[in-house]
N, C-alpha and C positions, 0 to 999 in steps of 0.2 A: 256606468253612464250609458243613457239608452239614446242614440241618436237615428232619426227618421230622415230620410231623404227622397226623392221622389218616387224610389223605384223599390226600398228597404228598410228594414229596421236593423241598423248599426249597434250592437254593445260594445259595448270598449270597458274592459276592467281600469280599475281607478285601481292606486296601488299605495294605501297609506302608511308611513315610516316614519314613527317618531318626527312627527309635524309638519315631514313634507308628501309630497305628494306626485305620483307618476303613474302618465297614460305613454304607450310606449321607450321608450329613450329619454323623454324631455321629464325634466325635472322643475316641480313648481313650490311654491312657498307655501300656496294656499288654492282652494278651490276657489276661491273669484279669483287668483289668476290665473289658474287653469282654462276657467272660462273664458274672463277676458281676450285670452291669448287667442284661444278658437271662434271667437266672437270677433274680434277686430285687427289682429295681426296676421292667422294662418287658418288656410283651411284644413276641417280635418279630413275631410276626401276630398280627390280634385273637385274644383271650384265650388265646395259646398262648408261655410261656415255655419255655426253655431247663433240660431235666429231667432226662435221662438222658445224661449220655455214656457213648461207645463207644470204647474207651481201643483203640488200635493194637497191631497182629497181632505190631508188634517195635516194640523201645523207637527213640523218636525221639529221634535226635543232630542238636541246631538250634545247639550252642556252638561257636565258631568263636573263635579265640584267635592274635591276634599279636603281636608282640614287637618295640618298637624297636630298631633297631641304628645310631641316630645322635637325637643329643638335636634339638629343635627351638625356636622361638620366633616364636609366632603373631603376624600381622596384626594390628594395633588393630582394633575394629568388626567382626569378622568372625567365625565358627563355628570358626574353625581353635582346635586344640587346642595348646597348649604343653606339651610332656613331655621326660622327659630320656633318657639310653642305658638299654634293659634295660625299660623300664614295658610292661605287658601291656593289652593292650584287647580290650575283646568286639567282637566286629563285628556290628553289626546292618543293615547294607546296603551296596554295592558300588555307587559311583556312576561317572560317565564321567568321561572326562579323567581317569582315575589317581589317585582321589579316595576312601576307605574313613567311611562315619560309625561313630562307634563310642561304646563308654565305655571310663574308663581304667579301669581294676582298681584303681588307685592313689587317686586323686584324686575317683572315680564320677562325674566331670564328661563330659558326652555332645559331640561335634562333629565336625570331617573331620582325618583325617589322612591324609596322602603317602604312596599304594599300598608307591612305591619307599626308603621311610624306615623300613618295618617288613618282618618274617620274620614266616612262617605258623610254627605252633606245633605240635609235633606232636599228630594227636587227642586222644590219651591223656594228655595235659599234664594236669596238675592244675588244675582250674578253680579254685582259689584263688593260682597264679601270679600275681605281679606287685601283690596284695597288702602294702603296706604292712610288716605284722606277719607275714608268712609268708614261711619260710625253706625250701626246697624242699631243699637241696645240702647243708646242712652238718648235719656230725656234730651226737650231743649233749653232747660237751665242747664242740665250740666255742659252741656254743649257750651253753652257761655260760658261759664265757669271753666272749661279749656281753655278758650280762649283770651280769659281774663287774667289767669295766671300767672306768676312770676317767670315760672319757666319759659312759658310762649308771649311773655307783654313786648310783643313787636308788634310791627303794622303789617298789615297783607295775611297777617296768616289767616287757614279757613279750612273746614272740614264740611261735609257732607252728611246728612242723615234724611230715614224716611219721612215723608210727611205723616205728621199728625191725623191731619183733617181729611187728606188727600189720599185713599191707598194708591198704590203705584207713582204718584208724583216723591218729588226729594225739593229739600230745602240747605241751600249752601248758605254756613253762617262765616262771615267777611270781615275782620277787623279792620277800622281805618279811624286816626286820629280818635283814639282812646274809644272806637263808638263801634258794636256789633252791630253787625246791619246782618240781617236775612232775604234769599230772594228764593222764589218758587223755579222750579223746575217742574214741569207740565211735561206731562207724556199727550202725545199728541197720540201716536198709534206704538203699536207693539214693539218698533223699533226706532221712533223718530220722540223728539224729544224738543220742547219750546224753552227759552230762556231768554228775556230782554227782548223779544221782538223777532229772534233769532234761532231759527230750525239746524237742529243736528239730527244727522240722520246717521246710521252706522255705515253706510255700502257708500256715502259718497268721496271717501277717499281711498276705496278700495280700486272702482272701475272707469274708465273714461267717463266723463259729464255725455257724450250723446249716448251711454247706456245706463245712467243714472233712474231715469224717470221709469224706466218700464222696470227695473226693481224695484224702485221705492213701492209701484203698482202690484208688485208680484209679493213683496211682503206685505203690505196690508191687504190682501187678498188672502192670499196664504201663510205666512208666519215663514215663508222660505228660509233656512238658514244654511248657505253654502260651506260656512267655512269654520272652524273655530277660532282661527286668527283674527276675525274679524274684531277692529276696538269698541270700546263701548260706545252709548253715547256720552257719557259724563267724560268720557275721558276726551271729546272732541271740544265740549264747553272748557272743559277746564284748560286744554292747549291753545283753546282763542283767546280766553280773558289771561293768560300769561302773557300775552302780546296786547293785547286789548285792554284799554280802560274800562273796567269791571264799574266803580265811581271815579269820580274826576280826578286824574292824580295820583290814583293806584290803579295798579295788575294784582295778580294772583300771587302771592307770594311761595314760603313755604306751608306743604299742610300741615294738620297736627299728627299725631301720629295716632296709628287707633289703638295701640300699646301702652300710651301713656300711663304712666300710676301702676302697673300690675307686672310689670317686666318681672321676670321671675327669674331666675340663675340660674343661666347658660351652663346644659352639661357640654361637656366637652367629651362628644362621639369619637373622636377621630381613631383609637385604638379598635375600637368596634368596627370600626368603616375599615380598617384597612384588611378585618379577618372578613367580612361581608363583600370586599371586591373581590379578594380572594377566590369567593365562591361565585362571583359575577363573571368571572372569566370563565371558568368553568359551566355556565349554563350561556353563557355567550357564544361559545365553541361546541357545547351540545344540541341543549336544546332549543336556544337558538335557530341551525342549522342542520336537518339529517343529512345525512349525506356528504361531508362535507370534506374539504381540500383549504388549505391555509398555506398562504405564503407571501411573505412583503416582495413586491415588484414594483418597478421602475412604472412609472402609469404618465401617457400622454393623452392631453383629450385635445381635438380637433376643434377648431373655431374658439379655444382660451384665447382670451388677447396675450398670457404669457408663451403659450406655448412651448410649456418647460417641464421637463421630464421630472415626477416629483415619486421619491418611494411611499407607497402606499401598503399599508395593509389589507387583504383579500380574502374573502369567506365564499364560496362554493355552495350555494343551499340548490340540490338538487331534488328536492320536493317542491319546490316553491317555482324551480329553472331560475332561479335569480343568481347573481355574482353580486357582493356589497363589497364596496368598498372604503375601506376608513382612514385615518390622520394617522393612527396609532392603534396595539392593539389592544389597548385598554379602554378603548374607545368604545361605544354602545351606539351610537348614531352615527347610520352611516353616510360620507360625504356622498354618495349617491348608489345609486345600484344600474346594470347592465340585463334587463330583460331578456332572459333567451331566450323565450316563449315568439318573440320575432327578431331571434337575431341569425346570424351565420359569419362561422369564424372564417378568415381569409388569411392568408400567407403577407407577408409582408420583405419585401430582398433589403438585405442591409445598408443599398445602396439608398436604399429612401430618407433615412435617416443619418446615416454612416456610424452607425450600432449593428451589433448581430443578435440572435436571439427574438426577434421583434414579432409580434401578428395583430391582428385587430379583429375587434368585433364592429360588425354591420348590423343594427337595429333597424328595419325596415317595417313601419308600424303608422298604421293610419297615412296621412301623405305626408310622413316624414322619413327622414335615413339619419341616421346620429350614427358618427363612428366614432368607435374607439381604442386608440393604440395602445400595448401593453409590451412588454418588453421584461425577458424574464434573464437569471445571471448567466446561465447556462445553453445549450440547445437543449438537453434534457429536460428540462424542469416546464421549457416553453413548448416540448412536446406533450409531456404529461399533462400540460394544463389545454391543451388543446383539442386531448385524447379526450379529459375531463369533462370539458364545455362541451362539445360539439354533442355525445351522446344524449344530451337534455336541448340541443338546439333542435326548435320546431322545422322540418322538412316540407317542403311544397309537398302538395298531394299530389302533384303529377309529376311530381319529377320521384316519385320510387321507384327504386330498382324491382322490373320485375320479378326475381328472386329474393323474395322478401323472407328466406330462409333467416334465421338469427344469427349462423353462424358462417354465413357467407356475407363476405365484403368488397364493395366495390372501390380498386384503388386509383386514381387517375394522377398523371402528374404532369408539368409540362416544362419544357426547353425551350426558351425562346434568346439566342443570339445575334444583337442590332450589331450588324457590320457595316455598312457601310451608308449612304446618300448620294443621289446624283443630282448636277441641276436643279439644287432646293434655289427661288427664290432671294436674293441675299436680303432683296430693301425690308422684305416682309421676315425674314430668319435671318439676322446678320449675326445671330449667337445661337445656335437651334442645339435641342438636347430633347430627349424622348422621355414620357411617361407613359409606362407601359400599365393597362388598364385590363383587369378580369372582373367585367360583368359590370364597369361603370363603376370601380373597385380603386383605387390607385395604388400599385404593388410593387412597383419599382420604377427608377430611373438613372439614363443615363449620363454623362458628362456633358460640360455644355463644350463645343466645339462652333468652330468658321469659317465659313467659308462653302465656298456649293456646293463640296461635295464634301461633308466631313468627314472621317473614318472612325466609328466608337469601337467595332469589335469586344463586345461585353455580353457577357450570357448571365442568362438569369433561370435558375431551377427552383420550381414551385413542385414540391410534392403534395398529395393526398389534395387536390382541390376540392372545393365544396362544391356539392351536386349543379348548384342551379349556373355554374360558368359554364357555357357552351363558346363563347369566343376569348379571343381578347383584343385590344384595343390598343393601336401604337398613337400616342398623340404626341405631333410635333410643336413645341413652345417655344418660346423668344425671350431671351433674360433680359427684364427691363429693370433698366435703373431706379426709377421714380415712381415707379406704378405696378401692376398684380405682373406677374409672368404669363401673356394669353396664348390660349390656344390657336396655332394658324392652321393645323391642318392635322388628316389622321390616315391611319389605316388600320382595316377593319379586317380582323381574320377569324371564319369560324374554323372551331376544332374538327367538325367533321370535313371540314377539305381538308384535314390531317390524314395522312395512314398512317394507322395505329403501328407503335414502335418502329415508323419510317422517322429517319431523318429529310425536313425539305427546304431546300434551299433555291430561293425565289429571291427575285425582285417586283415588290408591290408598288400601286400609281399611290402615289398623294393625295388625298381628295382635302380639297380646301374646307373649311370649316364656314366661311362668307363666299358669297359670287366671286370669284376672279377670270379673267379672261386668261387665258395662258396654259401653257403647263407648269407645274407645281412640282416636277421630281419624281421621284421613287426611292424605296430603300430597299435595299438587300437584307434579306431576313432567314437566320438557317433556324428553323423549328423541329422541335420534334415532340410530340405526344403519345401517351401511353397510356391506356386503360386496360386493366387487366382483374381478375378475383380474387380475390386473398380466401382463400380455403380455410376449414378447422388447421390447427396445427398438426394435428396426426397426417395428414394430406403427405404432408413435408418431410414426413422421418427420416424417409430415403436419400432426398438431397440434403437433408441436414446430416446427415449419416457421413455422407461424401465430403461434403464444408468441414466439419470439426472434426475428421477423423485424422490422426497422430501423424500421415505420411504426407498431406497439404499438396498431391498434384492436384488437387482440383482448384483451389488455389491457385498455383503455380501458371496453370491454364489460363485460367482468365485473367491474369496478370496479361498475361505475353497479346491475348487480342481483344482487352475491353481497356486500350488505351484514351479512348474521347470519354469512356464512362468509369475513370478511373476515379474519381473522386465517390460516386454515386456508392461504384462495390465497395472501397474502402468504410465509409458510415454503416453500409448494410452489416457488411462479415463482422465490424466493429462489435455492434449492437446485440448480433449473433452470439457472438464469443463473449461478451460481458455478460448476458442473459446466461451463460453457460460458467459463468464466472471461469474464463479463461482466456480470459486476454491477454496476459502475460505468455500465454504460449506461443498465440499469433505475434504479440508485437517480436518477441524473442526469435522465433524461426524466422521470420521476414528479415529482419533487421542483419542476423547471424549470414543468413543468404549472402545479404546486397554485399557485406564485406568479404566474404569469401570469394565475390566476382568483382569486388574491383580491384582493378592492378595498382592505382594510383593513390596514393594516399591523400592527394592537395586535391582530391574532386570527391572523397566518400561524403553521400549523404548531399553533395549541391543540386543533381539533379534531382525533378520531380518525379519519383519511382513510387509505386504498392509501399513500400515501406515508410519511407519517409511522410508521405498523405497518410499513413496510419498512424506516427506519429503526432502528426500535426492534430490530428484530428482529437487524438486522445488527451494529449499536453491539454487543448481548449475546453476538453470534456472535463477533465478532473482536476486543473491548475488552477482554478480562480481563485481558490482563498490563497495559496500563494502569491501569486500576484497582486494580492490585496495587500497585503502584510510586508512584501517585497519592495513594492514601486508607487503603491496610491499613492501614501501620503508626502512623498517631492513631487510626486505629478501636479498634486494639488496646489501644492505650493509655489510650483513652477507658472502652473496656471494661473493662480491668481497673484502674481510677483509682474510689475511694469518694469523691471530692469533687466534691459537686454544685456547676453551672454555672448555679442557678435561680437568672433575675431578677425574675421575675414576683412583685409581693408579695402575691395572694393565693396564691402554692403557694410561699413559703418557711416553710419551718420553723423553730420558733418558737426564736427567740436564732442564727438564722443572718446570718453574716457577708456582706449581699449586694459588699460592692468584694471580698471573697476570690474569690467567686464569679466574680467577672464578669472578675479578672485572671484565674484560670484559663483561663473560657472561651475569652480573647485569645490565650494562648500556646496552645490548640489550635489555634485559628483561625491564627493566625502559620504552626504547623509543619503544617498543611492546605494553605494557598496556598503557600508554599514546595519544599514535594513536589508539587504538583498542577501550578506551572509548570515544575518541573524535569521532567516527566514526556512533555515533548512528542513526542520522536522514538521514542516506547513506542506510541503513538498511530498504529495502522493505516494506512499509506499511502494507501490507497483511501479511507478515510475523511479522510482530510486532504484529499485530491483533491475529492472530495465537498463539504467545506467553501468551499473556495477558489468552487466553482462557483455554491455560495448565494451566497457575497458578492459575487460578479458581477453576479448575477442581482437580487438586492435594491437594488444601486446604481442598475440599469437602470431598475426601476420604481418606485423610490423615490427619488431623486438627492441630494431638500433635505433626506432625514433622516439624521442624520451617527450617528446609534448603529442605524441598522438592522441594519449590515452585521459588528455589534457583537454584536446579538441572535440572530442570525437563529445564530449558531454557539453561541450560550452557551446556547440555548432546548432546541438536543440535546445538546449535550454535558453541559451540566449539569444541566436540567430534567430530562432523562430518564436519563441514565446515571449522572452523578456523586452528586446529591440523593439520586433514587431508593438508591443503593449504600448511601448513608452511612445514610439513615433505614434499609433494612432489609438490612442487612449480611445476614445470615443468606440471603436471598435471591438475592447475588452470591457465595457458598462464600468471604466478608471474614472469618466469626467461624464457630466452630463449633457455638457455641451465643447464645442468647438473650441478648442484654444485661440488666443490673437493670435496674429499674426508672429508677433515678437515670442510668445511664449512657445508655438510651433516651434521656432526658429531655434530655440532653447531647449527643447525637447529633441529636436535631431542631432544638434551638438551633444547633449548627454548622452545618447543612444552609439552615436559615429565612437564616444569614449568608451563606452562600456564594453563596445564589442572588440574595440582593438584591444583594451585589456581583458577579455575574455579569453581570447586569439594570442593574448601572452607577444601584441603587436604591439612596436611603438610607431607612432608620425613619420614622413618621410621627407622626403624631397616634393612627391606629389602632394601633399599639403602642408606648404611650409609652418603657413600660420599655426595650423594644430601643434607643432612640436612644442608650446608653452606647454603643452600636457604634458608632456613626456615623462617628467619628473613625479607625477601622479601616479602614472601608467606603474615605472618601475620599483614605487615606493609599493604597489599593491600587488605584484604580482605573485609572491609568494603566498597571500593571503588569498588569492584568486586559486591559486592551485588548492591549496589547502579546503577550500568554500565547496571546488569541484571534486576532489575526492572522498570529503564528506558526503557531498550529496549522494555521492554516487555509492550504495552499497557494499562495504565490506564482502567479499565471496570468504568466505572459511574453506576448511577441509570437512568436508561434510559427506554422505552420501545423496550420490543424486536423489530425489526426492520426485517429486509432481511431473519437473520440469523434464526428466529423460526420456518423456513421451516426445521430444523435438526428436526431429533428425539430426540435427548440427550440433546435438548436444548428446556429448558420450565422452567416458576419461574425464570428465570437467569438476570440479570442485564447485558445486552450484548450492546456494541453500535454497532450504524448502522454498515452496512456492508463498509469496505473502498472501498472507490472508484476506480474503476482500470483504467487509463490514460493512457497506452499503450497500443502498438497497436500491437497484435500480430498476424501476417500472418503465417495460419495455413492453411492445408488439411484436414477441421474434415469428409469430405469421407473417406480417407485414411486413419484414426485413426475407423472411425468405421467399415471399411471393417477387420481391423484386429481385431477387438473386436468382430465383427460376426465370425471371422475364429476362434480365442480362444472358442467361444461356440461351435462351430461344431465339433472341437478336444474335447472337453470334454463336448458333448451331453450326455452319458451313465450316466458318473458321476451326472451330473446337473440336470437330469431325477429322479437317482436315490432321490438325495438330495429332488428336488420336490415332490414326494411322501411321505417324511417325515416330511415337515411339519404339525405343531398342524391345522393353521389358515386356509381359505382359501386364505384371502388377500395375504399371505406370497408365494402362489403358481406361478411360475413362466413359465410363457407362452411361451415355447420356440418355439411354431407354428412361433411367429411371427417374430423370429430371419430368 
């Protein structure tokens, strides 16, 4: 589409897909809506809509018309269309593999048919072929004689054919009290059509009536044809006289059919269709799309009136910059598609939704912005796919790095920590909570809190930002009962009053978003930003040399002084060592360590240590089809269950049944451990390896305590993976949405159960209520021990193997190392570019530490970083 405005000529690619239709983001039905929509709802540049068109120098022929010549029967679940010998279809796209989308003529039902199952039509075909009620070939006796028939001897029935005398006009023949009647249909112009007194024209129930007239102008000028949606005209007479008396006493009945008398016997395709989808898939996955990434994800779109997280199927065409995405993946039409050609991917903090895993895309295209959220199972996957997207995402021309080398990359990430509020306002914030904004982006937010000064203390880390964020945007809101959440007030911080890999911590003014007299507060804000290069990976040899080499004080090291960026190093070195397939060595040295320093048995593993965040991090990384298999399906069940499991009597409700209550709770609990032991060999290998090596390790330093080796596997697997799950589903992609109230409520009680029978704990005095449980607790506990040393690896008598590269590992009975069969698609540039940037923020530190070692071996060469 070519659009002029005062100062330019605007092109906008039109982007058509199996019958719909897309100019940036927005998705249309049809090009007269398309139009319409930039014509009288939105502009497509600031304040300039769509005013004049320029109707074409020769009329445009866009109808294209084929004809089955063998009947069909579609695929269950699929786009395929079911039609019989003889039905007409418009074609509105030519797909690969031999594949046509179309609508029927017959039935107006849209989908794919079989190149080699239908004939092209000749141009001058009559676009009302294949029509239902339209009889193209026969006389108008025989026409009566349809009509007269025993078959059809009703009243109302009536079919269509060309005129005789007239070319281009049609004559509808009408049965009524025993008597055919005929009446002319008169083309008035190309597209407008007379009947009874009464003009049909085709575009005037497509566009608003005050843009009616200057089309009907523009097609009989020009033969304009915007759309192929657009209905006929007969098809507009004939939906009046259904409602309209046609003669005194009747409407339009049923037609005749244009089949009648020559039906011929229905093959029945369907064995044929189901070796032809077969290969539909396969050219839907290829040639379809080059380039291409598939994966069903979690898909939210913004401004749905449902706004509900729905799995979608996902195709990657990075020839095209497109993303499509569908119902299913047998599907051929997609529910829409994501233009990257003007998008840019953004970060999204779990806190926005209360899911992890999440990002969006921003389509900023003409004077619109469509976002759209996406949410994948893992971090990994919604890494990968964002590695994927963003290299075919179109880049502002001024915002390039001047280093436009290929293999250098610019990485940027930022920290931003809402502490505290002063002096907010109350009448105007009597419930305030922050939406924190990159670039006019919405990326996260915090709690809602009251009162004038309220304390959120929450940090939020965005890595790898997209080029064009230079600030970001703290906006204060007000949770209203009855009406939208508005905005009272902001603060506004660019990145460059950041110092690079400075932490700063300030207090910013308020600025009111309407006039206010007064002052409006401040918030306390500790930031920190970091831009740095990411190098080829040969860059890196050296300090990756120093990271994975078998003695781990460099490790060790920044353990002891990157305590505020402990989380950051743990994902990096993670990432590092998987790409090196040798995570097991990390988690095993680290872990082996922390027990060898603690004296105490009742605190291994509670504090938040390098180890335990490396655990955590890993259980989320490779745990999910476990906890799919483990906990989804009572999650589910719990969720969508109205019977509360409260025993507590001051929170039951007043004439509640508590033995109701509390049998429920048991049959959760029953069908909880039941699936949770059945779930063992769903349970990551590496991660069972892992285990087996605690309980080695715990027996060693502990011999006389006969549940350590009990705990020390129930303390992660369950304290941190399983617990954690079940209290907030929504945060492991378990639920899609939010539990009730009473389900929450339900879910904490199974969680508080499971973990004391983990812990081989029963109820106490501190909660009396729970001791109903008790008898649950001690009925499973044997089978809990049994669950946990199943999980936990068998060690043989073996020779050390892979694993005697640890230091804490020597004398030990360790088996081989497990084998790792995934494939994980990784940046380890990207990972050590930020592990050289952790060193260079705490060089002083790390310097300092290196002078203190006894050895020399233990000295760490930071030259080489």
């Amino acid at each position: 589409m070519r659009f002029h405005d005062k100062a330019l000529f605007l092109l906008c690619r039109i982007i058509a897909m199996c019958g719909d239709f897309y100019l940036g983001g927005r998705q249309f039905d049809s090009l007269s809506d398309l139009i319409g929509y930039y014509t009288i709802w939105a502009c497509i540049l600031k304040d300039e809509k769509l005013m004049y068109p320029v109707p074409p120098p020769e009329p445009v022929q866009s109808r294209r018309l084929v004809r089955a010549i063998l009947p069909y029967t579609r695929v269950p679940d699929t786009d395929e269309l079911s039609f019989e010998k003889s039905d007409v279809f418009m074609v509105h796209n030519t797909m690969d593999g031999g594949w046509l989308w179309v609508t029927s003529q017959r039935t107006n039902e849209s989908g794919l048919v079989i190149r080699d199952l239908v004939e092209e039509l000749d141009f001058y075909a009559d676009p009302h072929e294949g029509k239902e009620w339209f009889h193209g070939t026969i006389t108008k006796e025989k026409a009566a004689q349809l009509l007269s028939g025993i078959f059809f001897s009703v009243y109302s029935a009536f079919l269509i054919r060309p005129s005789d005398s007239s070319p281009g006009d049609y004559s509808l023949f009408f049965r009524s009290n025993n008597m055919i009647q005929r009446f002319r249909i008169t083309r008035q112009n190309h597209e407008e059509f007379e009947m009874g007194g009464h003009h049909y024209a085709t575009y005037s129930d497509i566009l608003p009536i005050c843009y009616t007239t200057l089309l009907k102008f523009l097609v009989s000028c020009g033969n304009f044809i915007f759309s192929p949606f657009i209905p006929s005209s007969l098809d507009d007479i004939i939906k009046h006289y259904k409602t309209e008396q046609i003669v005194e006493g009747y409407t339009l009945g049923e037609p005749v059919p244009n089949k009648v008398g020559h039906e011929g016997q229905k093959i029945d395709f369907c064995v044929i269709a189901m070796i032809i989808f077969f290969f539909l898939k396969l050219v839907i996955c290829t040639s379809y799309f080059n380039s291409t990434v598939t994966v069903t994800w979690s898909l939210y779109f913004s401004g749905h009136r449902s706004k509900k997280w729905k799995n979608l199927f996902f195709i990657l065409n990075g020839t095209e910059q497109h993303v499509y995405y569908f119902e299913n993946e047998k599907r051929t039409k997609p529910k829409g598609l994501i233009d990257l050609n003007y998008a840019s991917i953004y970060p999204v903090h779990e806190s926005l939704f209360g899911r992890p895993n999440c990002f969006q895309t921003v389509v900023r295209a003409l004077n619109d912005v469509t976002t759209t959220y996406l949410c994948a199972d893992t971090a990994e996957l919604a890494k990968e796919w964002i590695l994927a997207m963003r290299q075919f995402c179109t880049q502002p021309s001024n915002k390039q790095s001047p280093l436009n080398a290929k293999r250098v990359k610019q990485l940027r990430s930022l920290s931003v920590n809402v502490l505290d509020a002063r002096n907010l306002p109350v009448k105007h914030l009597p419930h305030p909570y922050c939406m924190l904004s990159l670039h006019d982006v919405h990326a996260a937010r915090t709690q809602m809190r009251e009162g004038p000064n309220p304390l959120w203390s929450e940090e939020f880390v965005f890595e790898d930002l997209p080029r064009e964020v230079e600030s970001f945007t703290l906006l204060l809101c007000s949770r209203a009962r009855r009406s939208k959440d508005a905005v009272v007030a902001s603060v506004y911080v660019p990145l460059s009053k950041l110092p690079n890999g400075q932490y700063v911590d300030e207090w910013y003014p308020v600025i009111p978003e309407s006039p206010y007299k007064g002052d409006m507060g401040s918030i306390r804000i500790r930031a920190h930003y970091r831009s740095q290069l990411v190098l080829p990976l040969e860059e890196y040899a050296g300090l990756k040399q120093l990271i994975v080499s078998k003695e781990f004080h460099t490790i060790y090291a920044l353990d002891k002084v990157c305590a505020r960026d402990r989380s950051l190093l743990a994902s990096a070195l993670l990432r590092v060592f998987r790409d090196e397939k040798k995570e097991a060595v990390l988690l095993q040295t680290l872990t082996t360590k922390e027990i060898a320093n603690e004296d105490e048995s009742a605190t291994l593993f509670r504090a938040t240590t390098l180890a335990s965040t490396l655990m955590d991090q890993y259980m989320k990384m490779t745990a999910v089809p476990f906890l799919h298999q483990a906990v989804k399906d009572v999650i589910t069940k719990i969720a969508d269950s109205k019977q509360s499991c409260e025993l507590n009597p001051t929170k039951l409700e007043k004439g509640a049944d508590v033995n109701s209550n509390l049998e429920t709770l048991l049959s959760f609990l029953t069908e909880a451990v039941e699936a949770i032991f059945k779930a063992t060999e769903s349970c990551p290998s590496t991660l069972r390896y892992i285990f087996g090596c605690l309980q080695r390790e715990v027996l060693k330093k502990w011999p006389d305590d006969t549940t350590m080796r009990t705990r020390v596997v129930s303390g992660f697997i369950f304290l941190r993976l399983i617990c954690p799950a079940i209290l907030n589903p929504r945060q492991f992609n378990l639920l899609a949405e939010s539990p009730t109230p009473t389900a929450a409520r339900t879910l904490t009680m199974v969680a508080k159960s499971l973990q004391n029978l983990a812990n081989l704990v029963e109820f106490g005095a501190k909660e009396p209520y729970m001791e109903a449980v008790n008898p649950f607790i001690v009925k499973n506990k044997e089978r809990m021990i049994m669950f946990l040393d199943e999980l936990a690896v068998r060690i043989p008598t073996s020779p050390c193997h892979l694993m005697c590269e640890c230091v804490y590992v020597c004398e030990c009975n360790v088996p081989s190392y497990p084998e790792v069969t995934e494939k994980v698609k990784s940046d380890p540039s990207q990972d050590l570019a930020t592990l050289h940037q952790i060193c260079l923020s705490h060089l002083t530190e790390l310097q300092t530490l290196s002078t203190t070692q006894v050895r020399n071996h233990n000295t760490i060469k930071l030259q080489n970083f």
